[in-house]
C-alpha positions in Angstrom: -43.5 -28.7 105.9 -40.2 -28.1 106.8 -38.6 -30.5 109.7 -38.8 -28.2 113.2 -36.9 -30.9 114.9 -32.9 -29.8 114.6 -30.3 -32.3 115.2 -27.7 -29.9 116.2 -28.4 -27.0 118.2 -28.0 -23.7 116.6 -26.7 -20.9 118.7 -29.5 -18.4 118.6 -29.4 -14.3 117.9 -28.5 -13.5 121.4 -25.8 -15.0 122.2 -24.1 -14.2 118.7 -25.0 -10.7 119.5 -23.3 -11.1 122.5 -20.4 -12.3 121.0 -19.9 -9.4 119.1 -20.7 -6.9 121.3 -17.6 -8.5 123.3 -15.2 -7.7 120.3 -16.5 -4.4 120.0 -15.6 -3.6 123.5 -12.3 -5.2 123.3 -11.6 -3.4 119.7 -13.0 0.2 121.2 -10.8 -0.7 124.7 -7.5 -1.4 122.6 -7.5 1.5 119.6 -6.3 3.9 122.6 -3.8 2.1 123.9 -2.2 0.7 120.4 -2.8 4.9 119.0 0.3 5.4 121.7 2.7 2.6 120.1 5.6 3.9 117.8 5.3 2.8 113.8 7.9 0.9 114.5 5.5 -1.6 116.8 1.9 -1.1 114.7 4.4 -2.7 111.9 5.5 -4.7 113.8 2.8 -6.2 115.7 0.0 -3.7 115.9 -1.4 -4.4 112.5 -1.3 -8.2 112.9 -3.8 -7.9 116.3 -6.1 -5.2 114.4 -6.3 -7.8 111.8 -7.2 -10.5 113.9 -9.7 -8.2 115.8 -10.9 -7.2 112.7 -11.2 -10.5 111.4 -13.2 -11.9 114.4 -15.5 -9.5 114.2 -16.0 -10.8 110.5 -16.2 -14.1 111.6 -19.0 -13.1 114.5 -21.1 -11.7 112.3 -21.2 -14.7 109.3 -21.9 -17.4 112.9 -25.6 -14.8 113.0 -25.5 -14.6 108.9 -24.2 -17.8 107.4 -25.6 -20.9 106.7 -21.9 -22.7 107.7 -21.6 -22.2 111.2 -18.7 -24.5 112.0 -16.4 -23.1 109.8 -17.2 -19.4 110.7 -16.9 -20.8 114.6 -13.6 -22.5 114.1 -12.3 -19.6 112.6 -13.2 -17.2 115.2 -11.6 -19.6 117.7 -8.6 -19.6 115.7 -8.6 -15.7 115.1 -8.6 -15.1 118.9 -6.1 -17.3 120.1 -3.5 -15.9 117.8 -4.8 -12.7 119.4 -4.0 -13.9 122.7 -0.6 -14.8 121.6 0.1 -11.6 119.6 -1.3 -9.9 123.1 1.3 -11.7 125.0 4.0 -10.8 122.1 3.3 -7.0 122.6 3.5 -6.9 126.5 6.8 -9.2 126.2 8.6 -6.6 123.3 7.1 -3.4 125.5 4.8 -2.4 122.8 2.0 -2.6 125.5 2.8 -0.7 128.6 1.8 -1.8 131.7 0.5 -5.2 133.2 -2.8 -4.0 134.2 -3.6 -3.0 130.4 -2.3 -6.5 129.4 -4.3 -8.3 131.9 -7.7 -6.7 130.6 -6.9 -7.0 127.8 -5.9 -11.0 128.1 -9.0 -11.2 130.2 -11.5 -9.7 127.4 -10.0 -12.3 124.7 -10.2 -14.8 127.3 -13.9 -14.0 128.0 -14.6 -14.4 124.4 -13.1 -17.6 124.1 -15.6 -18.8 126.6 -18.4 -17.8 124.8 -16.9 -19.2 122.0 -16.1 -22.3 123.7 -20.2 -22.0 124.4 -20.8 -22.0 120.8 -18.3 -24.7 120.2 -20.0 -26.9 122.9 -23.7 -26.6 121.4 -22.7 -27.2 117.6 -20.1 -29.9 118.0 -21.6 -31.5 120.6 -24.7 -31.6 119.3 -27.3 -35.0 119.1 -25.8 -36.7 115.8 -28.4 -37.3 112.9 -29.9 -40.7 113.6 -28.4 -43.7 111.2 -25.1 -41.4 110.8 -22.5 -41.8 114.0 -19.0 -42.5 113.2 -19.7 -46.2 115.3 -22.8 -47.0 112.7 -20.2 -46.1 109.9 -17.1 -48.1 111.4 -19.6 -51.2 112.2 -21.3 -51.2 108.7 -17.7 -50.8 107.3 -16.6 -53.9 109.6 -19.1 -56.2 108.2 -17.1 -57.1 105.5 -17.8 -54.5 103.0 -15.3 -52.0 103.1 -14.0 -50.4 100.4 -10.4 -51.1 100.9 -9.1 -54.7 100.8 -6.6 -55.5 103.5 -3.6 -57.1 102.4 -3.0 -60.6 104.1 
């Protein structure tokens, strides 16, 4: 029978839903706004944040699907902080008009980072496997039999 008792704690279907959702708002609240940019700035910057948007939303749905959740998780991090920054880029160069769109916009991205920090929290911080912390490894290795031989 297989073992019910998990070591890390796996985000469950909700709150990944959730997740996504939250990107799907954010993608459906910014196509209007970046549909009034010139070609000039979707070149520039516009295609870079629909890619990252894009990308998260790839990276949301393997966290529900995939079997390696830290990598998919790190990644979606990753993904939305750049999309902060490109965000902050496009208010800067005038691309996005107006504060109040930048600050719900900023706010959305910043709401998903909490979740994501959420997620972050539960599968990195996690109860290690008994017999395998990085102290039992660093003691075991200190008791002489380490595999690299210090020079003295």
């Amino acid at each position: 029978m297989a073992d019910e008792n998990h070591n890390t704690p796996e985000p469950n279907d909700t709150e990944c839903l959730q997740i996504l959702q939250k990107i799907e708002d954010m993608i459906v609240y910014a196509y209007p706004l970046m549909e009034k940019w010139s070609v000039r700035d979707m070149r520039a910057i516009g295609n870079r944040i629909f890619d990252c948007m894009n990308d998260m939303t790839e990276h949301a749905t393997s966290i529900r699907y995939g079997f390696y959740k830290k990598t998919d998780i790190s990644a979606l991090d990753k993904r939305n902080h750049q999309l902060q920054t490109y965000i902050k880029v496009a208010y800067k160069v005038k691309a996005l008009k107006g504060l109040s769109s930048y600050k719900e916009w900023t706010r959305r991205s910043e709401e998903i980072g909490n979740m994501i920090g959420g997620f972050i929290k539960a599968v990195y911080e996690g109860n290690p496997a008994p017999g395998n912390t990085a102290n039992q490894r660093q003691k075991s290795s200190s008791n002489g039999y380490s595999r690299y031989k210090s020079k003295r």
